[in-house]
C-alpha positions as CSV (number, residue, x, y, z in Angstrom):
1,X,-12.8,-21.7,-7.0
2,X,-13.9,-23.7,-9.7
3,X,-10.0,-24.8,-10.6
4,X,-9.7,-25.2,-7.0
5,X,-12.1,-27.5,-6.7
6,X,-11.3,-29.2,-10.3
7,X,-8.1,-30.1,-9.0
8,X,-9.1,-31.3,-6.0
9,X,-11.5,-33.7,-6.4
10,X,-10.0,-35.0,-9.6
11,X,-6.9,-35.6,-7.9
12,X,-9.2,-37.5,-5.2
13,X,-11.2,-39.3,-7.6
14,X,-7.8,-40.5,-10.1
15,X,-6.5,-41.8,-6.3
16,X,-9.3,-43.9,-6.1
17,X,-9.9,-45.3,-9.4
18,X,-6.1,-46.4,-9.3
19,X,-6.4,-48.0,-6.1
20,X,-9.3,-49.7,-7.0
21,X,-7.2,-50.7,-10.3
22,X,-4.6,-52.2,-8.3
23,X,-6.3,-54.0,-5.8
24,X,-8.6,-55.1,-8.6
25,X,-5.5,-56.7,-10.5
26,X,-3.6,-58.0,-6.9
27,X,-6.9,-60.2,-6.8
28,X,-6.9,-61.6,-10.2
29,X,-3.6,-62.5,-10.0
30,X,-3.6,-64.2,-6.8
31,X,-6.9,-65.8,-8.1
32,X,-4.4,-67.5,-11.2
33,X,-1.6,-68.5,-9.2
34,X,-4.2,-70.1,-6.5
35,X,-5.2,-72.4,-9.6
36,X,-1.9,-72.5,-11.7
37,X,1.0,-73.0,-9.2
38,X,1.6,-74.4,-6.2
39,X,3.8,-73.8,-3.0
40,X,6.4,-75.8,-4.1
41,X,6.7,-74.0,-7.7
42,X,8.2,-70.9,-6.0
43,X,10.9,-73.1,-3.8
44,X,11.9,-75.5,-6.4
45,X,15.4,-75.8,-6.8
46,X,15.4,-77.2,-10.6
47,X,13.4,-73.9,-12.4
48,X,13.2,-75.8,-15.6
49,X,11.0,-78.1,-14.1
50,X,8.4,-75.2,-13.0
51,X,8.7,-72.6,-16.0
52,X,6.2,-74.5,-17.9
53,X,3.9,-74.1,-15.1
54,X,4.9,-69.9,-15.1
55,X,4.6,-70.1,-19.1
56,X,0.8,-71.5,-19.1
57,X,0.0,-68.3,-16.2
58,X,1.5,-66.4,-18.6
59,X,-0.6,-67.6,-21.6
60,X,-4.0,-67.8,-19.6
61,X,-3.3,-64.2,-18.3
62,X,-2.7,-62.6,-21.7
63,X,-6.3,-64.1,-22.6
64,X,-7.0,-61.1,-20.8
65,X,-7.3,-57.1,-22.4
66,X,-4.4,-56.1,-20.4
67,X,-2.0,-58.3,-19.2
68,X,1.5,-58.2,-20.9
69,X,3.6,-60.0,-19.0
70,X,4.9,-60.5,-15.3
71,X,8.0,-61.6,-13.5
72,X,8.5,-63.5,-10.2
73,X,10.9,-62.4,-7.4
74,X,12.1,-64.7,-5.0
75,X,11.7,-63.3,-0.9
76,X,15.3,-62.4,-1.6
77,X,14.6,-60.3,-4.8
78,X,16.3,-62.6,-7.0
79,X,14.2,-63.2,-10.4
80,X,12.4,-66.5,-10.2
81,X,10.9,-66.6,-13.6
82,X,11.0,-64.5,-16.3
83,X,9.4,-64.2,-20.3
84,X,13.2,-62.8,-21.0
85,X,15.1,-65.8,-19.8
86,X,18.6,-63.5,-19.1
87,X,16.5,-61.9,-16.1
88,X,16.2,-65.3,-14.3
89,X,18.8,-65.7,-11.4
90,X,19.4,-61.5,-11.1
91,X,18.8,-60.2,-8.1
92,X,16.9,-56.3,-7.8
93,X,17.5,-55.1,-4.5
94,X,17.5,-52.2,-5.4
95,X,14.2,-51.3,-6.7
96,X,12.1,-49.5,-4.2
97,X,8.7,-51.0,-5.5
98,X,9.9,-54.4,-5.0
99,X,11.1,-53.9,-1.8
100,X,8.1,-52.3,-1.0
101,X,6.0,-55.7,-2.4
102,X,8.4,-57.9,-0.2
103,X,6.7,-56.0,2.7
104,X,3.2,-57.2,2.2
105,X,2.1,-54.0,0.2
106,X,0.3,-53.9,-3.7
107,X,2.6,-51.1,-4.8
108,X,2.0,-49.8,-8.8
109,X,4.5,-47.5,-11.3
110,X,2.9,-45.4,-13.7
111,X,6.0,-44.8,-15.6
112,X,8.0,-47.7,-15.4
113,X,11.9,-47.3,-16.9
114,X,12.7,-48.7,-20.1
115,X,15.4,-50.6,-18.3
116,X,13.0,-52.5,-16.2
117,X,10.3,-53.7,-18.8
118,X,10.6,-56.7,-20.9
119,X,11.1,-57.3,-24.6
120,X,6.9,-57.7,-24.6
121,X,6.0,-54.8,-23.3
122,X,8.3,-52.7,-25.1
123,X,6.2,-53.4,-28.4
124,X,3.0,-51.6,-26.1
125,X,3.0,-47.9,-26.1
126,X,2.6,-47.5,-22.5
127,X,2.7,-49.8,-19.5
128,X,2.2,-50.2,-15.4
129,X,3.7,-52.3,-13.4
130,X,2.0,-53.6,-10.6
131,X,4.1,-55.6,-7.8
132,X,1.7,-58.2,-6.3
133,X,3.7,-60.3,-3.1
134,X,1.5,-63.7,-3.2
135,X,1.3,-65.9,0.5
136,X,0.8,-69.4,1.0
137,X,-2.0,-71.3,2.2
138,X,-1.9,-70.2,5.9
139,X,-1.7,-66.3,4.2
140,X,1.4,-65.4,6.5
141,X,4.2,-66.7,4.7
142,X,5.4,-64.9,1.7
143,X,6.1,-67.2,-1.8
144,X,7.9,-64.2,-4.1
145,X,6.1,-60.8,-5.6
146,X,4.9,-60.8,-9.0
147,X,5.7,-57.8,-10.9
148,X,2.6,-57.4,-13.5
149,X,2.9,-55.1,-16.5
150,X,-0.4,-54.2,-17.7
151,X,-2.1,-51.8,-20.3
152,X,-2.3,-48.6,-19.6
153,X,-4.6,-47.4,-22.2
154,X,-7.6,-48.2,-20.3
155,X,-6.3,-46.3,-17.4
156,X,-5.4,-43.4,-18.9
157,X,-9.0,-43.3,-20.4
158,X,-10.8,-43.6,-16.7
159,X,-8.7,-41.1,-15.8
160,X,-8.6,-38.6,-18.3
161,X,-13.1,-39.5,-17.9
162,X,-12.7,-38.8,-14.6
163,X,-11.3,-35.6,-15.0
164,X,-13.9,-34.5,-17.7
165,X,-16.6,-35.1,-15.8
166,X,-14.9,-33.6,-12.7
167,X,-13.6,-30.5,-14.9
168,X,-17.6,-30.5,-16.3
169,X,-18.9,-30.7,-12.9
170,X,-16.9,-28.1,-11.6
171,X,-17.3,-25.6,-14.2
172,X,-21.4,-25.9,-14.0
173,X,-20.8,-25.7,-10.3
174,X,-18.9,-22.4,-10.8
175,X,-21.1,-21.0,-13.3
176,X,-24.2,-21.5,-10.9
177,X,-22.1,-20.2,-8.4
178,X,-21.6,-16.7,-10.4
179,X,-25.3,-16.5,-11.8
180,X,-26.5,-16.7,-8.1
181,X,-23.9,-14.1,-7.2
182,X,-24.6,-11.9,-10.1
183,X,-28.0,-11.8,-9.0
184,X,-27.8,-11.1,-5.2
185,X,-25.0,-8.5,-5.9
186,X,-27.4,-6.8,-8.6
187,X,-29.9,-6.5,-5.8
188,X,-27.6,-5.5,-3.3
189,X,-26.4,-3.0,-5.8
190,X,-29.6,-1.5,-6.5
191,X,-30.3,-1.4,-2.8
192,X,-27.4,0.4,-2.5
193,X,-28.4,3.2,-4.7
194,X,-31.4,3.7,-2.9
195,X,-29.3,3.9,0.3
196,X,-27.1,6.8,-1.5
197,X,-30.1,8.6,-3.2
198,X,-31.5,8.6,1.0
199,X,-28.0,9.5,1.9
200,X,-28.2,11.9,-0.5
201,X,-31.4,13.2,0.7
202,X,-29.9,13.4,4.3
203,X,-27.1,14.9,4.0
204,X,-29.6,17.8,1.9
205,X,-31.3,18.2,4.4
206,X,-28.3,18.2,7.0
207,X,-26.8,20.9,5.0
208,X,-30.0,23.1,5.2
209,X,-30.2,22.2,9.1
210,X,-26.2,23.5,9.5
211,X,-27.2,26.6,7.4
212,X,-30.0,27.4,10.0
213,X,-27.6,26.7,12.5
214,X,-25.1,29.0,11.4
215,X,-27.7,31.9,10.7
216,X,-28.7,31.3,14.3
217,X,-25.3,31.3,15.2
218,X,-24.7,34.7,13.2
219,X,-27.5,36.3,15.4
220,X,-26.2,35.0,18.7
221,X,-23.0,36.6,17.6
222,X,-24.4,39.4,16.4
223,X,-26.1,40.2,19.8
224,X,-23.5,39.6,21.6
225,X,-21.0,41.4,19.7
226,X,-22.8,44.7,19.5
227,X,-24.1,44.1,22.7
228,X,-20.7,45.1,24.7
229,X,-20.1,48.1,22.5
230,X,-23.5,49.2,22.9
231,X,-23.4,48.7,26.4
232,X,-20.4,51.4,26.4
233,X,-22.2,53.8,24.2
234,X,-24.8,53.6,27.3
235,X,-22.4,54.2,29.9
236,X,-20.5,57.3,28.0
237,X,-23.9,59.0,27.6
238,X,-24.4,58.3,31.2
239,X,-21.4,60.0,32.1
240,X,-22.1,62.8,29.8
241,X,-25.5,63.6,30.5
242,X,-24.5,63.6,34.9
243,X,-21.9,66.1,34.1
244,X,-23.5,68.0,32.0
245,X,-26.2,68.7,34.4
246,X,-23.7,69.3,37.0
247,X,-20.8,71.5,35.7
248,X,-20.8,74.4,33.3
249,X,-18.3,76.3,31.6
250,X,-15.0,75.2,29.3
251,X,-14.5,71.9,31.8
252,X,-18.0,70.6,31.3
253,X,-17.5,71.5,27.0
254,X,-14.3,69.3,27.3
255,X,-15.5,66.7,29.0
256,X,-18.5,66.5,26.8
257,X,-16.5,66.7,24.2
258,X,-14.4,63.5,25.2
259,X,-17.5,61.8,26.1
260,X,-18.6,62.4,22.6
261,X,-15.9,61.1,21.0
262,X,-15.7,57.9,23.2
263,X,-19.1,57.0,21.6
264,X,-18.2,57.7,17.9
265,X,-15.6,55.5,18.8
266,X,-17.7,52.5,19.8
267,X,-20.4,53.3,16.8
268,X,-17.5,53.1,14.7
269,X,-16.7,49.5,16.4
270,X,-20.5,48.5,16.4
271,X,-20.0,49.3,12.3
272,X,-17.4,47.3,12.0
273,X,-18.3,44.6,13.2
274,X,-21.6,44.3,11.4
275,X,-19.9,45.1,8.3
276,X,-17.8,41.7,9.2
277,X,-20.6,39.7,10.0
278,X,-22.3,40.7,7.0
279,X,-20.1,38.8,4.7
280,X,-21.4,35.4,5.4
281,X,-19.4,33.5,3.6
282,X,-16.5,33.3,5.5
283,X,-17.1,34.5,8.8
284,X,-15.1,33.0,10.6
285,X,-11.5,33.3,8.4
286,X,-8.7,35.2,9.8
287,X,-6.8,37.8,8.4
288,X,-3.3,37.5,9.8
289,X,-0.9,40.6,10.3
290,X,1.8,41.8,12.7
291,X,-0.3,43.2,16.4
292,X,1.4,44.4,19.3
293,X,-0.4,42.3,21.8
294,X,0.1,44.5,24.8
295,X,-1.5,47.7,22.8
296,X,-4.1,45.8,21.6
297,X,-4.9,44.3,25.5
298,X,-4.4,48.1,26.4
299,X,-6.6,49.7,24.2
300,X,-9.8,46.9,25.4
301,X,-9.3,47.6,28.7
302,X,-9.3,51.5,28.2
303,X,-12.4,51.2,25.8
304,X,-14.1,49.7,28.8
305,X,-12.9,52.2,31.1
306,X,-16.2,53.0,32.1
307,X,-17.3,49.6,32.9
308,X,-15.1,49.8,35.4
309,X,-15.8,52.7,37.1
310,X,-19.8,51.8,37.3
311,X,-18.6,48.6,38.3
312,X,-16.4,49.6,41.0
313,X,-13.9,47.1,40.2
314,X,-10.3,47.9,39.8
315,X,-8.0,47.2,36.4
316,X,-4.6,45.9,36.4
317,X,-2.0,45.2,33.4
318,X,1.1,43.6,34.0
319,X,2.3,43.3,30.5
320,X,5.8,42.3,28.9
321,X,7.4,45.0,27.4
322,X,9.6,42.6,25.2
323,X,6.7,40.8,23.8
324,X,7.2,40.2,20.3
325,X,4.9,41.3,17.8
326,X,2.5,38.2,16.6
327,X,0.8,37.1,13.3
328,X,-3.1,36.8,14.0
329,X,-6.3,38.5,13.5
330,X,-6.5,41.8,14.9
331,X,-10.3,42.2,15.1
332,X,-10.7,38.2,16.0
333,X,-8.7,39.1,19.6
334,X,-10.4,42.2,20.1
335,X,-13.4,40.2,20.9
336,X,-11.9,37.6,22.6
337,X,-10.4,40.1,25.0
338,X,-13.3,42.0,24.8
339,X,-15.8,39.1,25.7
340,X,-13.4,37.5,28.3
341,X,-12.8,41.7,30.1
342,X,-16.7,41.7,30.0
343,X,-17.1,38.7,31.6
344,X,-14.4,38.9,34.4
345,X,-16.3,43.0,35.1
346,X,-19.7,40.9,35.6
347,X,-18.4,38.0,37.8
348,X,-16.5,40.5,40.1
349,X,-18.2,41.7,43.1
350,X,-17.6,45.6,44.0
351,X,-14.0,46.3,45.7
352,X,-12.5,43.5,43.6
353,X,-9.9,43.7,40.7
354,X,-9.1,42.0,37.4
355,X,-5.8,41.1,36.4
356,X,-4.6,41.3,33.0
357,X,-0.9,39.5,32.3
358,X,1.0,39.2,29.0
359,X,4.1,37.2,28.8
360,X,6.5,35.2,26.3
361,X,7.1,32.1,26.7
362,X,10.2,30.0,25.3
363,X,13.4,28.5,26.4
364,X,17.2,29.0,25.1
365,X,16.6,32.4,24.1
366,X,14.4,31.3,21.1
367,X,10.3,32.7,22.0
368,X,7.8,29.8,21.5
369,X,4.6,31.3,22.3
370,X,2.6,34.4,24.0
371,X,0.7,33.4,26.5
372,X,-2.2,35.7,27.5
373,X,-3.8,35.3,30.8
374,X,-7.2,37.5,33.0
375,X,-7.9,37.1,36.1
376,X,-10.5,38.2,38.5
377,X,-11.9,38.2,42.3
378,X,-14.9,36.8,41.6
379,X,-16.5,33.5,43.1
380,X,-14.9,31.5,40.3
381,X,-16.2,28.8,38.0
382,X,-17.0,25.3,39.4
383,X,-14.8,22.6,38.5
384,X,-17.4,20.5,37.0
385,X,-18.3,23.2,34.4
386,X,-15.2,24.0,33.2
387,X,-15.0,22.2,30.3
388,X,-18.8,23.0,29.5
389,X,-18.3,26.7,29.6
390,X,-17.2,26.4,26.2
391,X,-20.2,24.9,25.0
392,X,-22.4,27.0,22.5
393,X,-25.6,28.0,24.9
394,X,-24.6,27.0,27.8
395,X,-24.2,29.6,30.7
396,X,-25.0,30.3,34.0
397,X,-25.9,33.6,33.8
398,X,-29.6,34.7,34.5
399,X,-30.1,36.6,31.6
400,X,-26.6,34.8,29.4
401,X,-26.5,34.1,25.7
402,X,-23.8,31.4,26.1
403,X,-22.4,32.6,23.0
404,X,-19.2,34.3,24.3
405,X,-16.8,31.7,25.8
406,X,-17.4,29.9,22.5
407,X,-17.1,32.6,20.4
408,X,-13.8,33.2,21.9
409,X,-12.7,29.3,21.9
410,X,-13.3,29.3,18.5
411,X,-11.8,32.7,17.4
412,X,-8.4,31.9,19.1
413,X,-8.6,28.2,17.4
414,X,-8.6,29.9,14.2
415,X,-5.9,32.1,15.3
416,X,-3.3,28.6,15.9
417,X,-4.3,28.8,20.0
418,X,-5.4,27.4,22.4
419,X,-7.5,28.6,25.4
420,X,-8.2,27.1,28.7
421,X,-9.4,27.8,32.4
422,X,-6.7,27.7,35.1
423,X,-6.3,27.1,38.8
424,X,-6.7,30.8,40.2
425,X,-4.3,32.5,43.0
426,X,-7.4,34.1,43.9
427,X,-10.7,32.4,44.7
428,X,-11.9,33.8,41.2
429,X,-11.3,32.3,37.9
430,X,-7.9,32.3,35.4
431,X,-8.3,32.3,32.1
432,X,-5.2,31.2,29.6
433,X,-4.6,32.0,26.1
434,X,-1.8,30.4,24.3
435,X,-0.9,31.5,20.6
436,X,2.2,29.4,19.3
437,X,5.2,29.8,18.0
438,X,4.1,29.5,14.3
439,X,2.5,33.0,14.5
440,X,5.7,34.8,15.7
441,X,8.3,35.3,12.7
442,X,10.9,33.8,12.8
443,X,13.8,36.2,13.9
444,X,11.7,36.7,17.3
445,X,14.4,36.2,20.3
446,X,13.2,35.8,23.5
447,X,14.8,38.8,25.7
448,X,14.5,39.1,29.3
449,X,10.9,40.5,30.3
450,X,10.6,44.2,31.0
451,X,7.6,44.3,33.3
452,X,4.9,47.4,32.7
453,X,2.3,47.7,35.6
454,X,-0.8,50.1,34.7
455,X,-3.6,50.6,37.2
């Protein structure tokens, strides 16, 4: 900024110093020839009879600090009169100043050619010419230009001034500038570590606030995790204890025996996944490896076998035998499919069924996803709350958690899918998972589906 503005209003100011300068000198030399010459001194035909006119300007001029010498042009260009007497009679139509003088205009060279000067002002170091067109009386009719070589020492010092104090100006002017800056930005910058160390604070105390989130996220899905489970364990004693106290013999042994057995199996679930949640840390991390899909749907829908039967509802898989095997978390799906079963068993009035459909999905023979979808009869989900049923908390249910649907959104993102609620051919609700291509290997073909209906 502060060369900038050095170059810019020195360039201004050295314009207007040598403006003045030449106006200054076009007036003092019209002011000599006014008293020195006459009209007829530029139109006389005999120029010995004028030069000693010419000669005494000359003389009273260089009285003056910086006047060298000058020359007259004629209107036509042609040299008048002249300290180097060869010049007188030559004609200079060619020089651009003059031309420019003959039109009425003060025109100066700063660096006049050698050529052009006189035997006088070749003894100076340095010298302007200034072209000067001089009028008649009635100031309309042009006499000749005179082309003034002057000093230029004196210039050059105003100048080179001008500059100094400009270059002085502008550097106190910049230096003010920065000290005012300096200042404000040290206070901004102090104000900005304030800001940080409250950032700072924040973002503390946002951290503690996501930690007590995510314990009370833990216990939401802690509850309902065991709660299905234990919900079975309820329903096998149930069955157990009714036969028991109706049958006798080898039959009712067996039975008990399988009833049993059913809920080791779910304590051994309930175990497993406390032992899961347990390790905080990560809770949420898959651990990818090669599951049949179908047997994994399968085995959900026979661990809630009971659920069921005390719900009267009726179970139906229609799963693609030539399903690929896919890379995802085992336990993570169980609960998805677990949760979603659940849910579709409680939305289902008596009478009604659930629908459970696996199928690849691909084109050209090359698979490029499993899709995943349950269906029930139930009175469906309204359309406005579709998107919300994902929403931690938010359910509809009387006594709900809200936890499941967004347990299970956020399991299968983990997994690489994507799960979504689709128009139903039933008046009940459709609910699509997609896992993608990336989590089948790669020499997966897609083969023609081998339908396997189970009631």
């Amino acid at each position: 900024m502060t060369v900038a503005l050095w170059f810019l209003v020195s360039n201004y100011l050295i314009r207007q110093i040598l403006e003045h300068e030449w106006q200054s000198t076009a007036q003092l030399v019209r002011a000599d020839v006014r008293k020195f010459l006459e009209e007829y001194d530029f139109k006389a035909q005999d120029r010995k009879s004028v030069g000693p006119k010419f000669a005494a300007l000359l003389e009273h001029m260089r009285l003056g600090p910086d006047i060298i010498s000058f020359r007259v042009y004629s209107p036509a260009a042609v040299v008048l009169w002249s300290d180097d007497k060869r010049l007188v009679g030559k004609a200079f139509r060619e020089n651009r100043q003059l031309q420019q003088a003959l039109q009425g205009n003060v025109v100066a060279d700063r660096n006049p050619s050698l050529e052009s000067v006189g035997a006088a002002v070749k003894k100076s170091a340095e010298a302007i010419e200034v072209y000067v067109p001089i009028y008649g009386d009635n100031g309309r009719d042009l006499l000749g230009v005179f082309e003034t070589f002057k000093r230029a020492d004196a210039i050059h010092r105003d100048v080179r001034n001008a500059r100094i104090v400009v270059l002085l100006g502008a550097l106190g002017g910049g230096l003010l500038l920065y000290v005012s800056l300096f200042v404000i930005v040290r206070q901004a910058a102090r104000k900005i570590d304030e800001q940080q160390a409250n950032l700072l604070k924040m973002q503390t105390e946002l951290i503690a606030s996501q930690r007590m989130a995510g314990v009370g996220e833990m216990a939401a899905a802690v509850a309902h995790g065991i709660g299905n489970p234990l919900s079975s364990i309820r329903a096998a004693a149930q069955v157990a204890m009714l036969e028991a106290g109706t049958e006798t013999g080898a039959a009712v042994n067996g039975r008990m025996k399988e009833s049993l057995q059913n809920i080791m199996h779910q304590v051994d679930r309930v175990q497993k996944r406390m032992q899961g949640l347990l390790n905080f840390a990560k809770p949420m991390e898959p651990h990818p490896a090669p599951v049949d899909t179908n047997a994994l749907v399968h085995d959900v829908v026979e661990t809630l076998r009971s659920r069921f039967s005390n719900a009267e509802v009726a179970s139906f898989l229609e799963l693609d035998e030539s399903l690929p095997k896919i890379e995802l978390d085992a336990n993570h799906m169980e609960q998805v499919f677990m949760g979603l079963i659940t849910n579709a068993i409680e939305a289902t009035p008596k009478g009604g069924r659930i629908t459970v459909r696996t199928r690849a999905l691909g084109n050209n023979g090359k698979v490029s996803g499993v899709e995943v979808s349950i269906e029930d009869t139930g009175n469906g989900i309204p359309v406005e709350n579709r998107e919300r049923v994902f929403e931690p908390f938010f359910t509809t249910k009387p006594h709900g958690t809200g936890i499941g649907l967004a347990l299970a959104k956020k399991f299968v993102e983990r997994n690489g899918g994507t799960i979504a609620i689709s128009e139903s051919n039933t008046a009940g609700t459709k609910i699509n998972i997609t896992l993608p291509s990336a989590n089948i290997p790669a020499n997966a073909t897609r083969q023609d589906p081998v339908w396997h209906s189970v009631r």
